[in-house]
N, C-alpha and C positions, 0 to 999 in steps of 0.2 A: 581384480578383473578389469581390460581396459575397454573403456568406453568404444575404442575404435579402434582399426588397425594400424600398424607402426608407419609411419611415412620415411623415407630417406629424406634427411634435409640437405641438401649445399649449402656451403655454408655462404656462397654469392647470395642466395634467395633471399629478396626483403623480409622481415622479419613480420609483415603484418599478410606478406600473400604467406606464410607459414600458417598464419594463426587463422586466416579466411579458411583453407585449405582443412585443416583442423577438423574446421566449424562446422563444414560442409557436411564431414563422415560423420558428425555425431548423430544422436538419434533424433526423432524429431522434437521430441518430449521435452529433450536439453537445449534444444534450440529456441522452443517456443519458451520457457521456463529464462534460457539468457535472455531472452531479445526483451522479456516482461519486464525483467530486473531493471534491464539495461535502460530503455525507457525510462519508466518509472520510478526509478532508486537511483543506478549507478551516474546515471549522464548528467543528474540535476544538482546529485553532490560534487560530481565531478567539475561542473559549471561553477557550483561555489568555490572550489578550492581552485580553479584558474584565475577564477575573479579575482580571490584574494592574493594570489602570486603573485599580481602585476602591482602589488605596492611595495615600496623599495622594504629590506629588511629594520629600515629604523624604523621609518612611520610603520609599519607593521607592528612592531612593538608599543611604537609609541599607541597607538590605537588601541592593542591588547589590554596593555598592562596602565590605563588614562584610571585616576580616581576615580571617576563615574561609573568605567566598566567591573571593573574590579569589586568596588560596593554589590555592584547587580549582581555580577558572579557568584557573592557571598548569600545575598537573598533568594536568586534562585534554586540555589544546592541545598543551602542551609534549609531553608522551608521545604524544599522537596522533596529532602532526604527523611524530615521530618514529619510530614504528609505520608510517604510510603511506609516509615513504619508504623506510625499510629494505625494505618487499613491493615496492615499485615497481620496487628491482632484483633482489630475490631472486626476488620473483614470474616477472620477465620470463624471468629465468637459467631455471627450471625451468619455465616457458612454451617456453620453444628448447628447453631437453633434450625434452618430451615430444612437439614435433614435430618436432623435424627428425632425432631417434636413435632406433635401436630397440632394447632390450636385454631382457633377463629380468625378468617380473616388472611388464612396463609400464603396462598396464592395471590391475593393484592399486595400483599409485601413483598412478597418473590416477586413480581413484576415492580415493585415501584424502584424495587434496588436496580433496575437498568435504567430510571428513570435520564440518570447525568449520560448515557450512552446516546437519546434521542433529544433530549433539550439542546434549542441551542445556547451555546455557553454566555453569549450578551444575556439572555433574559436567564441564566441561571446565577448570573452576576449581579444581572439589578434584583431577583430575587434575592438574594441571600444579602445583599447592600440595606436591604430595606427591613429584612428580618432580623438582621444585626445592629442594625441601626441603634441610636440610641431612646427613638420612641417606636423601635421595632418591638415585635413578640418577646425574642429572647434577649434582644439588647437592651429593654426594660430594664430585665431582669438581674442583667452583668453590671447596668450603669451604677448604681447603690454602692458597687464591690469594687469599684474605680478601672471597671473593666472594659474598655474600648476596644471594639470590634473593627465595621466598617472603617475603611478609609487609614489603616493601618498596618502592619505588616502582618499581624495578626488574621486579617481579615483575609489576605493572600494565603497563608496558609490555610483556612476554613474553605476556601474557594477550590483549591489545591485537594484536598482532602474530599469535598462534593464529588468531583467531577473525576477523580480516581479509585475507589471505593468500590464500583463494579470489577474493577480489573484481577483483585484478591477474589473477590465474591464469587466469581464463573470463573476464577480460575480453581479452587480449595474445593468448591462444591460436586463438582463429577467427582476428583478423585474421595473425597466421603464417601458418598454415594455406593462406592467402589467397596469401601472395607468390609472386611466380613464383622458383624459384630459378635459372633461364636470366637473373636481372640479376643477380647474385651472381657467377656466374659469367663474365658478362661486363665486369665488374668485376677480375675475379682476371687474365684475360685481356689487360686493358690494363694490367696491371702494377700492382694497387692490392693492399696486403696485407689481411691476414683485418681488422684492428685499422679501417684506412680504408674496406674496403668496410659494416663494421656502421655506424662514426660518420656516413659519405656518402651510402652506400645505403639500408642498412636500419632506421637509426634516424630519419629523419627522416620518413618515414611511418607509422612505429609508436609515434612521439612523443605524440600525442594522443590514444591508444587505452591508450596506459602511464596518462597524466595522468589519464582517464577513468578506470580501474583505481585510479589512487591517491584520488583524489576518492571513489570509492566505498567504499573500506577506511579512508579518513579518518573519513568520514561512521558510519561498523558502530562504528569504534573510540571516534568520541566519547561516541555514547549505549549502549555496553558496561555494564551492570551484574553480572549473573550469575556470571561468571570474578571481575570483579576485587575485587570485594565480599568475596570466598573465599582469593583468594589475597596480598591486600595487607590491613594492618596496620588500615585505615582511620582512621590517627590524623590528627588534623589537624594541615595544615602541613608532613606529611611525604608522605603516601601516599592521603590522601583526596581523593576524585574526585568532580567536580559531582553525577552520576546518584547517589552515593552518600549526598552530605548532603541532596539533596533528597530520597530516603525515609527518611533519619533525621528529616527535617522536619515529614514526614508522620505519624510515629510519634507526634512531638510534639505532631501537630492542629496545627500552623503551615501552612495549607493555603497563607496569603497568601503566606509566606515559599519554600516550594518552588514556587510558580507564579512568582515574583519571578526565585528563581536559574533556574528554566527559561526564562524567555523569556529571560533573556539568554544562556544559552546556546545559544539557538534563533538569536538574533540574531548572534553573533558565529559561532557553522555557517555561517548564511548568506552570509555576508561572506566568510568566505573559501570556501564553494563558488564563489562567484559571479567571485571573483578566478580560481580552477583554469580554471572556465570561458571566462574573459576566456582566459587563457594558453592554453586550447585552440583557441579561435578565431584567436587569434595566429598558433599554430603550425599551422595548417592554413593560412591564406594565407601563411605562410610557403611551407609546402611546395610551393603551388603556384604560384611563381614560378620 
């Protein structure tokens, strides 16, 4: 179906009165919908990837590919990736507990799991710096075990994993909500235990809705500043994170240099959002075979 009727183009006509022209017939809906994007998404990435074009192709490189950046690349992905799956089970686990049990207390835990959605992330930073700590609650607890939290890479990931944790949680929990449990149970009926009816039954429809989940706590986690700038060491090579050397870049008035490491960390997000997405579309025509 097209959006609008056929225009005749010459082929003298600039090529942007084509695309105004376009723009005009579209609906209104598609108009207000581009121009939101356009604002608020398209013009600002757009702005970064000019930015970054006006450095010649070596320094470009040289910028990209600098041992500092590189290191951060490795901590930011490496922990990130590592954050999003750790919620993708944890999350799902405490997505079942809060539908399908009911116990004391329930609805204050349901609410407190948005809690990383409304804190802001400084003070969910110095929280968790200070709870990790090594005369913290739980960093008491790890120090005995030669276990160092705070002010490590460690602690970035924890920071990582707070502050992503809702993203699986509201994403797994409507679609539970959703299943019928009369095929669970018809399931248990034909003789299939607890263990085979989740792997057979229930995980394969709630596969891409986890993935979605993780893709979204992936995404929180990589451009995370506020927590982990607080609670990790930022030294470099150990514990320094891309969002992090790019405002110490900024401090330096190296504006080329933080728009450098940002598009490529824009670009390597993308790539692997784009991959989750691939694996979700996968497992959706999976499932419906």
């Amino acid at each position: 179906m097209s959006l609008s009727p056929s225009v005749q183009i010459d082929s003298k006509t600039p090529v942007w009165k084509v695309f105004l022209e376009q723009l005009i017939r579209l609906p209104w809906t598609w108009r207000i919908t581009l121009g939101y994007l356009s604002v608020m998404l398209f013009l600002p990435i757009a702005a970064m990837f000019l930015k970054a074009s006006t450095e010649p192709p070596a320094r470009f490189w040289e910028i990209a590919t600098s041992e500092i950046a590189l290191a951060t690349y490795n901590v930011t992905f490496v922990t990130s990736i590592f954050a999003a799956l750790l919620n993708g089970v944890f999350g799902t686990l405490i997505a079942w507990v809060l539908v399908r049990y009911d116990f004391p207390l329930k609805r204050i835990i349901d609410a407190t799991v948005d809690l990383p959605f409304a804190l802001p992330t400084s003070v969910a930073g110095l929280t968790l710096a200070t709870v990790y700590s090594d005369n913290g609650w739980i960093g008491s607890l790890l120090a005995p075990l030669g276990i160092k939290v705070s002010f490590t890479r460690l602690g970035v990931g924890v920071a990582m994993i707070f502050i992503s944790l809702p993203f699986v949680v509201r994403t797994v929990q409507p679609v539970l909500q959703e299943m019928e449990y009369e095929i669970e149970e018809a399931a248990w009926s034909l003789g299939a235990s607890q263990w085979q009816t989740f792997w057979k039954v229930i995980l394969p429809p709630l596969f891409p809705t986890i993935l979605t989940g993780v893709a979204l706590g992936f995404s929180r986690a990589v451009g995370e500043y506020g927590s982990t700038v607080i609670i990790s060491s930022n030294t470099p090579f150990q514990d320094l994170i891309a969002p992090v050397l790019i405002f110490q870049r900024l401090e330096q008035y190296d504006y080329s240099g933080a728009t450098v490491i940002g598009m490529v960390l824009l670009a390597i997000s993308l790539v692997l959002l784009l991959a989750i997405n691939f694996l979700q579309a996968w497992a959706r025509r999976y499932d419906q075979r």
